[in-house]
C-alpha positions in Angstrom: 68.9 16.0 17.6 65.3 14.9 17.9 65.5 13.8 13.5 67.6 11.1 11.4 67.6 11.7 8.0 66.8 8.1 6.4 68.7 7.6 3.8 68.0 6.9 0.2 70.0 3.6 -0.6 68.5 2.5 2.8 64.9 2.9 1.4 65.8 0.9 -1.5 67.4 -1.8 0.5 63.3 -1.8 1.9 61.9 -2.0 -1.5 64.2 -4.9 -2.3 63.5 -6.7 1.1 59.5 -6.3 0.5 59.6 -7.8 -3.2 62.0 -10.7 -1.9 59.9 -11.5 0.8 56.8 -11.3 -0.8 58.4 -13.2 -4.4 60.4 -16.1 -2.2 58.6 -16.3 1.1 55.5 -15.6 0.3 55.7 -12.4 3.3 56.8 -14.9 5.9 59.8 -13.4 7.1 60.4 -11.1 9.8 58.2 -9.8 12.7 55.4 -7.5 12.4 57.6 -5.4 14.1 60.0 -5.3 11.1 57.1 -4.9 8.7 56.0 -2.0 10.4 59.5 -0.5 10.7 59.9 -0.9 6.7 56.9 0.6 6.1 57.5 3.3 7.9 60.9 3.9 6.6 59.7 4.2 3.1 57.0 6.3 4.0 59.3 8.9 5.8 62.2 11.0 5.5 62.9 11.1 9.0 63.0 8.6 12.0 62.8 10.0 15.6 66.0 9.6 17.5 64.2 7.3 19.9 63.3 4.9 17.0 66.8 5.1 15.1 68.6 4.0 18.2 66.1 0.8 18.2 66.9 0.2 14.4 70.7 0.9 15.0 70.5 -1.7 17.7 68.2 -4.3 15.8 71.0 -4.0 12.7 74.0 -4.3 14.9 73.0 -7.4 16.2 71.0 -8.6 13.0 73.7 -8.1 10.9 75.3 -11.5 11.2 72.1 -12.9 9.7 72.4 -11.3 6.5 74.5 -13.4 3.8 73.6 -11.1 1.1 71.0 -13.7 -0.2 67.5 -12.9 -0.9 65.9 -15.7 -0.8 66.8 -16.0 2.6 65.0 -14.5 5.7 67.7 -13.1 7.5 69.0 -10.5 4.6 65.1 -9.8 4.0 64.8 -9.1 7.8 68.2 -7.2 8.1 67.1 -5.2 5.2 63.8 -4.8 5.8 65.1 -2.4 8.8 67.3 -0.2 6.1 70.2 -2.8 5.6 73.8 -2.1 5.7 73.6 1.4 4.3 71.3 2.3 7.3 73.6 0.6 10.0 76.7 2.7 8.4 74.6 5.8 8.8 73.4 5.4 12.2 76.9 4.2 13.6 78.0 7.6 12.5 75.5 8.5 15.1 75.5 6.5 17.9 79.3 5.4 18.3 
């Protein structure tokens, strides 16, 4: 297994992360390293498997950081990375 499909709500999660942290935050939130992974999440359909096990890992531990609140940087970071729906796909892979 060398592809993870990315899935669709997880993109959207992406789109919503971007627009929040650009409307509330002005882009301040999150690492370049998150940018990066958003972008290339919504420019993909695939991630390798190298790079999903990094995101699953990022969103296991990031999730506690996410209250579901978009004005605040820890559910834009979390869901810059593919969210909740991305987490629940990739445990199915990794556990």
């Amino acid at each position: 297994m060398d592809k993870i499909k990315i899935p669709q709500s997880a993109k959207l999660n992406v789109q919503m992360a971007m627009s929040a942290n650009y409307l509330f935050k002005k882009n301040s939130c999150a690492t370049l390293i998150g940018k990066r992974r958003a972008n290339q999440i919504l420019s993909n359909d695939y991630l390798t498997y190298e790079t999903a096990k990094r995101t699953f890992s990022y969103l296991s531990r990031a999730r506690t950081y996410n209250n579901n609140d978009w004005t605040n940087c820890g559910t834009i970071s979390f869901n810059l990375w593919g969210g909740e729906e991305m987490l629940i796909h990739l445990k199915k892979i990794f556990k």
